[in-house]
DOKEGU-858420 format. One record per residue (C-alpha): x, y, z; residue in three letters. Coordinates in steps of 0.05 Angstrom, whole numbers, plus 5000, padded with zeros to 4 digits. Layout:
residues N
XYZala;...
END
This chain:
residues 575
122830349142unk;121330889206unk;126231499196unk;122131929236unk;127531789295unk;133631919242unk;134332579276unk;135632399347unk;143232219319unk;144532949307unk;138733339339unk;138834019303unk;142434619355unk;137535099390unk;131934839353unk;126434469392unk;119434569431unk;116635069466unk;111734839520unk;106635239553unk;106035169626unk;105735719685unk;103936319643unk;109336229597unk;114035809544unk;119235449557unk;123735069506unk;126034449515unk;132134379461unk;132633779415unk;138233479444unk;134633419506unk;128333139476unk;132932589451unk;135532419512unk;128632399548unk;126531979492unk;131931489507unk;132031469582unk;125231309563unk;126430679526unk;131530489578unk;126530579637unk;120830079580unk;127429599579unk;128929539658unk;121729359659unk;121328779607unk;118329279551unk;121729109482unk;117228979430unk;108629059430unk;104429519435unk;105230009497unk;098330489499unk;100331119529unk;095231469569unk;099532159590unk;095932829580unk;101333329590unk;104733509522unk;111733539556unk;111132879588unk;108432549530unk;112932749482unk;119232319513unk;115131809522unk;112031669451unk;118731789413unk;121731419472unk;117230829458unk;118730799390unk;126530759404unk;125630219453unk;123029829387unk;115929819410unk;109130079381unk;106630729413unk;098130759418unk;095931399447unk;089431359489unk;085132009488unk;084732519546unk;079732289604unk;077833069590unk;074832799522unk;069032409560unk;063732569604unk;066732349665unk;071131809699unk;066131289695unk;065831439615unk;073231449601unk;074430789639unk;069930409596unk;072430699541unk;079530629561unk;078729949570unk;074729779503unk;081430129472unk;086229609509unk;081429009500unk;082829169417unk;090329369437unk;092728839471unk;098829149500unk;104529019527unk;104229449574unk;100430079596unk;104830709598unk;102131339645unk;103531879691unk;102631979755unk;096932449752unk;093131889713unk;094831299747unk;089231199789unk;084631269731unk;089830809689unk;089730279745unk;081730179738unk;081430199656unk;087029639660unk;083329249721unk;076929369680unk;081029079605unk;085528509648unk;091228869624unk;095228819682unk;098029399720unk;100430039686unk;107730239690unk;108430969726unk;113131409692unk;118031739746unk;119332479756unk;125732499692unk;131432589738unk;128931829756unk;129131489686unk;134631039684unk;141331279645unk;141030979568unk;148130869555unk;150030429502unk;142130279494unk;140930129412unk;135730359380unk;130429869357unk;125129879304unk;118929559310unk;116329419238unk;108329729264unk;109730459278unk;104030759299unk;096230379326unk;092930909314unk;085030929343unk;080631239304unk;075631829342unk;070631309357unk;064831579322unk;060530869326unk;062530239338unk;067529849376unk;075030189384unk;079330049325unk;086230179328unk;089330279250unk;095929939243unk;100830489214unk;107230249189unk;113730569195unk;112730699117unk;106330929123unk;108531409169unk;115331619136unk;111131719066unk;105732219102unk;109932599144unk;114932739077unk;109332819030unk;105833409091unk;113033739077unk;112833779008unk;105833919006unk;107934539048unk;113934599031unk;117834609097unk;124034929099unk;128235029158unk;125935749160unk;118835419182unk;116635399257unk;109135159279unk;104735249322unk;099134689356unk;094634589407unk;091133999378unk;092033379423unk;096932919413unk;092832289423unk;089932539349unk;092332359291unk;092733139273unk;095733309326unk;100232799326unk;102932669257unk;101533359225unk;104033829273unk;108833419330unk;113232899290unk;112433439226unk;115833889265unk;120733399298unk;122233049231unk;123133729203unk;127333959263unk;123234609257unk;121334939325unk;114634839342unk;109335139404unk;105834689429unk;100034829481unk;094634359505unk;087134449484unk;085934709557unk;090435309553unk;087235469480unk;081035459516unk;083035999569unk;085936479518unk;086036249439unk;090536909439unk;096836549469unk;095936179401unk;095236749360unk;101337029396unk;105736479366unk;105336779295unk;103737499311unk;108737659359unk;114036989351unk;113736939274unk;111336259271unk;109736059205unk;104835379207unk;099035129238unk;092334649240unk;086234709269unk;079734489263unk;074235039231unk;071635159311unk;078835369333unk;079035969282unk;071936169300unk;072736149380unk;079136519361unk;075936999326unk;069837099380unk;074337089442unk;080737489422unk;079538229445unk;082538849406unk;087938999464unk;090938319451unk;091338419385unk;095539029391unk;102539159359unk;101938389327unk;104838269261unk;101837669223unk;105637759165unk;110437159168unk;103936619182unk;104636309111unk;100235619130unk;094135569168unk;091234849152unk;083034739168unk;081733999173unk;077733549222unk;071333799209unk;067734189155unk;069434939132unk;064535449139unk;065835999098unk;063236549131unk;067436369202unk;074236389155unk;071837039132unk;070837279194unk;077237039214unk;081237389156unk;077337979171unk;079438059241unk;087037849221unk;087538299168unk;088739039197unk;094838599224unk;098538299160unk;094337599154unk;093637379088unk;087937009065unk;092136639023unk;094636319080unk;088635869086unk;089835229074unk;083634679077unk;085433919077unk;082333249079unk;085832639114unk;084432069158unk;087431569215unk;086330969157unk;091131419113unk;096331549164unk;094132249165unk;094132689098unk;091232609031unk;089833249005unk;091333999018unk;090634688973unk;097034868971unk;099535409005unk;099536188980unk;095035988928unk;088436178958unk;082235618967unk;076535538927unk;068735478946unk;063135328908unk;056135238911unk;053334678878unk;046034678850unk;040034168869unk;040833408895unk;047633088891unk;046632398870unk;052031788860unk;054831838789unk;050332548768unk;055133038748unk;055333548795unk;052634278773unk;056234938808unk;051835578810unk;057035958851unk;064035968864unk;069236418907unk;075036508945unk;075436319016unk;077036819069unk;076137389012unk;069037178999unk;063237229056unk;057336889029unk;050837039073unk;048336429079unk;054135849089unk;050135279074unk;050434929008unk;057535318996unk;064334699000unk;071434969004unk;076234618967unk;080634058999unk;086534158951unk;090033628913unk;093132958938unk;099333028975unk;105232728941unk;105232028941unk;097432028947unk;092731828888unk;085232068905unk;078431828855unk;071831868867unk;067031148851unk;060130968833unk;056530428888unk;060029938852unk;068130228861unk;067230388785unk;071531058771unk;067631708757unk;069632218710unk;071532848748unk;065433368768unk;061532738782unk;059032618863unk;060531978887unk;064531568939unk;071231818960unk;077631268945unk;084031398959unk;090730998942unk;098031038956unk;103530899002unk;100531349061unk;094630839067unk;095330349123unk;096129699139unk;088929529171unk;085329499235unk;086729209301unk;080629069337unk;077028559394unk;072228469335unk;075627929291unk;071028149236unk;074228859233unk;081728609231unk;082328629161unk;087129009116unk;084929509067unk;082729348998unk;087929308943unk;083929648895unk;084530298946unk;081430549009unk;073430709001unk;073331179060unk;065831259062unk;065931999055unk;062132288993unk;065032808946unk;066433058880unk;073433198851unk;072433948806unk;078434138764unk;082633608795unk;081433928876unk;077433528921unk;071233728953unk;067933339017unk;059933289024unk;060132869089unk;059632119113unk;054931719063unk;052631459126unk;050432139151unk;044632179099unk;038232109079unk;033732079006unk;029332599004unk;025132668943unk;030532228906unk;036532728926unk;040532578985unk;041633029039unk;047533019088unk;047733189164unk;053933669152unk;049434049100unk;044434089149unk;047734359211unk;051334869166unk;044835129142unk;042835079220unk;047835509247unk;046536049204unk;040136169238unk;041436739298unk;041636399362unk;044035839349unk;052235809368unk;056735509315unk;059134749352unk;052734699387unk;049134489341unk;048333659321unk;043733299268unk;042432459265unk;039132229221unk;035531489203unk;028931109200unk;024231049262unk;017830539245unk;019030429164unk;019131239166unk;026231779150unk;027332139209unk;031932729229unk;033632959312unk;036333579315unk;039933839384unk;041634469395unk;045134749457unk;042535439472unk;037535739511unk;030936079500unk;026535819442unk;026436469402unk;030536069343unk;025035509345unk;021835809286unk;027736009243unk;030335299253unk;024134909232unk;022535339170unk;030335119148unk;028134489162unk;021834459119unk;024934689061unk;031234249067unk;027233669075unk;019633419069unk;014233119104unk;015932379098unk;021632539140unk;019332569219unk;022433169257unk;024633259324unk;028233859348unk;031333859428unk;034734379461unk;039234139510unk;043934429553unk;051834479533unk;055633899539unk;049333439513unk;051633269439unk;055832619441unk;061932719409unk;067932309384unk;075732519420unk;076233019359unk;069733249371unk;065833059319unk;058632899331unk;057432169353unk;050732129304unk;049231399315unk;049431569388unk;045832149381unk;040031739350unk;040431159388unk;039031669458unk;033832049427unk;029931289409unk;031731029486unk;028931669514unk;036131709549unk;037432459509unk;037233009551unk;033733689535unk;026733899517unk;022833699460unk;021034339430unk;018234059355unk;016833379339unk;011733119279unk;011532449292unk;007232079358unk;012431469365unk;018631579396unk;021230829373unk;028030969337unk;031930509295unk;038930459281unk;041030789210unk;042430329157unk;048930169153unk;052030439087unk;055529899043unk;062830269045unk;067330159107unk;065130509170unk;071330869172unk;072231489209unk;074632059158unk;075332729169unk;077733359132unk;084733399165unk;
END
């Protein structure tokens, strides 16, 4: 069952989106999103498009909202292709583009026609045929009498791409009913609600938690594209401080660039009272940029209660756990190594957003409790259940969890396990809330205690001069031997020293070192822009990394691959 379309038979009055384009919003009504949607499907039907997957490779938010829902109505399978913006250049994108479609298999290739051209070569490139242009919407054919169809796969969703070839995971139109109801009554959406995004809509985040949540919900919601948060994260913070929009998501870099960029005169004669949800997911929280955040907010009615961390992933439609809302979030600090199946000791514990601990590394905020629906246990190596303050592997179960993968390799098209989801992340659940470490990949022994990348970078960034997001740590083996690469994308070398004395005492000296600093831009990262580790590595052993070697202690420069850990490379996130 899909009933994320139930509500283009009544589309809720003067309820709907508000785009940002040309300085200003504009909403485009409900009603008139349906009818887009199904001129849409008509225009897929005049041109042999009924069932399949159709990849949709459309940047602009109001063009692509028509055409996904419009997609689904046709009785086809929408799979969003992220922005060529995302990559490094054309060249970059293509190939990647392609890789996408080679594991897609469309039916067809749905764009715009600002993206055509680069359409036309990622489909030459895949031998996917020619891409169907979307006309201006006063060309779309007239859908009268056109029936809506449902295609039993809702949703390919492809996950961020952070190693590996593109896998696309196969949401059903149950899988996707189940998360976007249990994301209401995690938040407990009411019609009162409105939201606010500028995540893209190629991501699952952006796509599940904020678009069709909203549309579902029939709850007005802002939507701006990554670009325009960019230019001025105040036309963001504008949404709930001078429209009274209650909801939103973003990653833990969107409230710190908020909070460095937005200048006092913007924040004048705002009113933040009414902002009752503002989700972190997609990458870890640090606790001092959420206090920084609250801090800022405050003098203008923001509540830190407000703050809402969560933990989701593509293989789980989206959500799977979330502090609920006006409760607060809890962080802790736990003590020493975290091992699989050691029970986990806390040394210190407080609230985020009230609570501004000095140094932000070591200290986890809470990820909340499973959504409804969602059940959420942490396992030993084995998938043997660990009692609860006990770090292990993260497993999640439910009717959120989906179908499989869809891949070129036929070795990944398999469905998930029965006994639940191993996601590969590492974690602890503490009085029933989940708390993410980081991928198990992402880690190395040291001294019998494991440490993580995340924990790394988070004690990195804390050192002055080194910006919060520019900042990326692989780690692996090079000749028999641990090894770390740290890049870091600022100038000057005057946080060289800082950097390798948190380095020494995080690790030892059977792990080789290498620190870089490279110019912005350098750090591979994923379309959600996550750090693309493996890729990070695999540059730094070819020589192919970019930047300046500023502190190395080893005399090779041969790198291995990191061991692969034994849990499905999947590609979670704290969403």
């Amino acid at each position: 069952m899909n009933a994320v379309l139930d509500w283009l038979d009544s589309p809720a009055p003067e309820r709907g989106i508000h785009y940002y384009r040309n300085g200003g919003w504009h909403l485009s009504d409900y009603a008139g999103i349906a009818s887009a949607a199904r001129r849409t499907a008509a225009f897929l039907h005049a041109n042999g498009v009924t069932k399949g997957v159709v990849s949709l490779l459309i940047e602009e938010p109001e063009t692509f909202v028509p055409a996904f829902l419009g997609t689904m109505y046709a009785g086809a399978t929408p799979s969003p292709i992220a922005s060529p913006v995302a990559f490094g250049g054309h060249e970059a994108f293509t190939e990647h583009a392609a890789a996408v479609l080679g594991a897609a298999a469309p039916a067809a290739v749905l764009t715009d026609g600002r993206l055509a051209p680069l359409a036309g070569a990622a489909c030459a490139k895949a031998g996917a045929g020619r891409p169907l242009v979307l006309p201006a919407p006063a060309g779309l054919p007239d859908a009268d009498g056109l029936a809506r169809r449902t295609a039993e796969l809702a949703l390919l969703q492809f996950t961020s791409g952070s190693s590996g070839t593109p896998k696309g995971v196969r949401v059903t139109g149950d899988n996707l009913t189940a998360n976007v109801r249990a994301i209401h009554g995690w938040l407990g959406v009411t019609s009162e609600d409105s939201c606010s995004s500028w995540l893209p809509l190629y991501h699952d985040m952006g796509l599940i938690g904020t678009f069709l949540g909203s549309v579902v919900a029939q709850i007005d919601l802002w939507l701006m594209s990554p670009v325009d948060f960019i230019r001025s994260p105040a036309r963001w913070l504008d949404c709930h401080g001078r429209h009274g929009v209650t909801i939103t998501t973003a990653p833990n870099f969107g409230y710190g660039y908020a909070t460095s960029r937005v200048r006092d005169e913007e924040l004048e004669n705002t009113d933040f009272s009414n902002w009752r949800v503002a989700m972190s997911g997609a990458e870890r929280v640090d606790a001092r940029v959420v206090a920084d955040f609250t801090e800022r907010l405050a003098p203008y009615g923001f509540d830190s209660r407000a703050l809402t961390p969560c933990y989701g992933m593509a293989e789980t439609t989206l959500a799977v756990t979330g502090v609920r809302p006006g409760v607060g979030a809890r962080m802790v600090r736990p003590a020493g190594p975290l091992n699989t199946g050691v029970p986990v000791t806390v040394v210190g514990s407080g609230t985020l957003g009230l609570d501004r601990p000095e140094d932000a590394a070591g200290w986890i905020a809470s990820c909340g409790t499973p959504v409804p629906g969602t059940a959420v246990d942490v396992v030993d190596d084995d998938g043997a259940p660990l009692p609860d303050g006990t770090f292990g592997e993260i497993r999640v179960r439910g009717t959120s969890v989906a179908d499989g993968y869809e891949s070129s390799d036929p070795a990944a098209n398999r469905p998930f396990g029965e006994d639940g989801l191993r996601t590969g992340d590492a974690g602890f659940l503490l009085d029933g809330e989940l708390y993410v470490v980081g991928r198990i990949g992402d880690s190395l022994k040291v001294r019998g205690r494991k440490v993580h990348a995340e924990d790394l970078e988070a004690a990195l960034v804390s050192v002055p001069g080194v910006p919060p997001g520019r900042c990326a740590v692989a780690l692996g083996a090079r000749d028999g031997r641990p090894g770390a690469v740290i890049v870091v994308e600022a100038p000057g070398d005057g946080w060289l020293e800082a950097v390798t004395g948190t380095l020494r005492s995080a690790l030892d000296t059977s792990v080789a070192v290498t620190v870089v600093r490279a110019r912005r831009g350098t750090i591979p990262r994923t379309s959600s822009g996550k750090p693309r580790r493996r890729l990070l590595w695999r540059r730094a052993g070819e020589g192919t990394l970019a930047g300046d070697v500023l502190h190395s202690t080893h005399q090779h420069h041969h790198l291995t691959e990191p061991t692969a850990p034994t849990a499905p490379q999947l590609d979670g996130a704290a969403t």
